[in-house]
Structures are given as structure tokens and as C-alpha cells.
C-alpha positions in Angstrom: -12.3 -15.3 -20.8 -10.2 -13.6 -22.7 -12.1 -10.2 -22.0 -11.8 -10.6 -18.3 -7.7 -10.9 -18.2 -7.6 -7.8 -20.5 -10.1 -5.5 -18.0 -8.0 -7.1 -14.8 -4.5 -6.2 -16.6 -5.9 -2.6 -17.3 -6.9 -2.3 -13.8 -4.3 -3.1 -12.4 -2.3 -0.9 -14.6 -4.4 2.2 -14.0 -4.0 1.1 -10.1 -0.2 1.3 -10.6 0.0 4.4 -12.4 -2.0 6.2 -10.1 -0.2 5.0 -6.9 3.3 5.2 -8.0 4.7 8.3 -5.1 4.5 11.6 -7.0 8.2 12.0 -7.1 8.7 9.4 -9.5 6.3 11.7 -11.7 8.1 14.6 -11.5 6.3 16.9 -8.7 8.0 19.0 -6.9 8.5 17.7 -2.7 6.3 19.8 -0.5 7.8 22.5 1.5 9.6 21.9 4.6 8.7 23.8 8.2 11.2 26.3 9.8 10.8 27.2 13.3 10.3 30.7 13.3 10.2 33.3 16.7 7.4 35.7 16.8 8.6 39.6 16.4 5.8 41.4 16.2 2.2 40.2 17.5 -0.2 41.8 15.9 -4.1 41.0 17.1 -6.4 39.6 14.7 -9.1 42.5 13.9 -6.1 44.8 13.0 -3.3 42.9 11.2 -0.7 40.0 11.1 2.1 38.9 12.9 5.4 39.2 11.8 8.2 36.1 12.2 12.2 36.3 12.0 14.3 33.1 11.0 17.5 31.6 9.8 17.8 31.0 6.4 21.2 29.4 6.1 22.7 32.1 7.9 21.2 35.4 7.8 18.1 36.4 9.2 15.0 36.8 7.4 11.5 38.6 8.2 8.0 37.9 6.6 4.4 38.3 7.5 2.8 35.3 9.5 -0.3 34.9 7.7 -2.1 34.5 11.1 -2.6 36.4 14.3 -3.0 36.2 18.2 1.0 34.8 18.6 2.7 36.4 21.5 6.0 38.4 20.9 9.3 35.6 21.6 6.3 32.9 20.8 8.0 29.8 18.7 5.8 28.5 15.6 7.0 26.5 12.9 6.1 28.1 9.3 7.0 27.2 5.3 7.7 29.7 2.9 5.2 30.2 0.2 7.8 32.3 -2.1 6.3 35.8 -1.6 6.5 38.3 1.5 4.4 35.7 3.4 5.0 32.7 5.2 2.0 30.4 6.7 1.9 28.2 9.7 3.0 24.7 9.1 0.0 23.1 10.4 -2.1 24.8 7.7 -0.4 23.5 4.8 -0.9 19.8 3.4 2.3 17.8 4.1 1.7 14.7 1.7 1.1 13.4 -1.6 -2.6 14.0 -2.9 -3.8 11.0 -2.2 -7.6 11.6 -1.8 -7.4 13.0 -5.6 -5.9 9.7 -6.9 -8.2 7.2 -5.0 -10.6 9.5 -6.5 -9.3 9.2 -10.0 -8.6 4.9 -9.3 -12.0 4.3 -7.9 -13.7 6.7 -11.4 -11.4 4.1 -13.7 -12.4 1.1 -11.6 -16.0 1.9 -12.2 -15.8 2.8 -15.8 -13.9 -0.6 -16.6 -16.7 -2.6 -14.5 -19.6 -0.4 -16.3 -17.8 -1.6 -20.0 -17.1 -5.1 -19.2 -21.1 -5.3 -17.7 -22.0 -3.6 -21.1 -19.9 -6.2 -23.1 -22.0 -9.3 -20.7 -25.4 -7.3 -21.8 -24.4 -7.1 -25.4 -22.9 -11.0 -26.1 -24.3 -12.8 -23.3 -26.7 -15.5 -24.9 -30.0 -15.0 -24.4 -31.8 -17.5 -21.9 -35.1 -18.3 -20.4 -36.6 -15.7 -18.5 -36.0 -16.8 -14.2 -39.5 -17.6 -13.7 -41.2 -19.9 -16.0 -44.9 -19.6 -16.7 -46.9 -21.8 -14.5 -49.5 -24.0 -16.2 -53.0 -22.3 -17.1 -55.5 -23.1 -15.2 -59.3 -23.2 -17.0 
């Protein structure tokens, strides 16, 4: 009995440490969209557009990277820290959830696989489920 509250308590610990928002953790917020206007359209076999916006006052340029906008076209963009920006829509917005269930659901499965290992190991042997019938001769 024993056994089992220690495997629940761990699970539920590993739930809780992978759950908790990654802010708490330390990771840095994801990058927030910027409507951006269109200056230069550039079609998609030859080059990139180019966007202009307002960065707390003055005006800044950067290559789209992405093509087919038209010129005066409003899109909204985040910075990715060089002379590029991308489109908003292609960048993840949230925590990486799919990588923590992943990690949960691994831990959850290794816990069950031990705890079946310790029933294998100590469980008391017992009759086998079908008792021989009597022989007939």
C-alpha cells in the first residue's frame, strides 16, 4: 500500500512540475506582433518584401520573410533580432505544451512500467487461472 501512495505522490509531482506556465521557470515571453505596412512587394521567384514600422517612435525597415504582399498592404510581424522580421501567423504564440504532455505522458508510463515490475517481482505466487481438469482413462 505503501508503494502505491509513493508512485501517486511522484506522479503527481512530475504532473506539477511539468505544467507549472513556463514563466515561473524562467523562459523568456514569446514575441509580441507589430502591424507593419508593406514598402516594397517583391514577387516570390525573385525576392522578399520589405515592411516599415514604429518602434517607439522612429521608423524602422526589415525584410518580410515572405512574398506576394501588395505595396500599402497591412500585415502583422515579430522581430526575430536580425535584419528580418516574419509574419505573425508563422510563429508559435504559446507555451510548448505538446513537448511537456510529451515529457508527462513518458514519466506516467515509466512509473506504471516500475510499479507493474515491483507487482511481478513480490506479488505471491498463486495457482495458475485454469485448474487441470480430472484425467480421464
Amino acid at each position: 500500500m505503501f508503494i502505491l501512495l509513493v508512485v501517486g505522490l511522484v506522479g503527481i509531482g512530475v504532473a506539477i512540475a511539468l505544467l507549472v506556465p513556463a514563466g515561473v521557470l524562467g523562459a523568456a515571453d514569446p514575441p509580441r506582433p507589430v502591424a507593419a505596412t508593406v514598402v516594397e512587394t517583391g514577387s516570390c521567384g525573385q525576392g522578399m518584401d520589405t515592411v516599415e514600422w514604429d518602434a517607439g517612435g522612429e521608423k524602422k525597415q526589415a525584410t518580410l520573410d515572405g512574398c506576394g504582399h501588395r505595396k500599402g498592404e497591412t500585415v502583422e510581424i515579430v522581430t526575430t533580432g536580425s535584419g528580418m522580421v516574419s509574419s505573425a501567423a508563422s510563429v508559435p504564440s504559446g507555451p510548448p505544451v505538446s513537448s511537456r504532455l510529451t515529457a508527462l505522458l513518458l514519466c506516467m508510463a515509466a512509473l506504471a512500467g516500475g510499479f507493474y515490475a515491483f507487482l511481478f517481482r513480490y506479488a505471491p505466487l498463486r495457482a495458475p487461472a485454469v485448474m487441470p481438469g480430472p484425467r480421464r482413462g
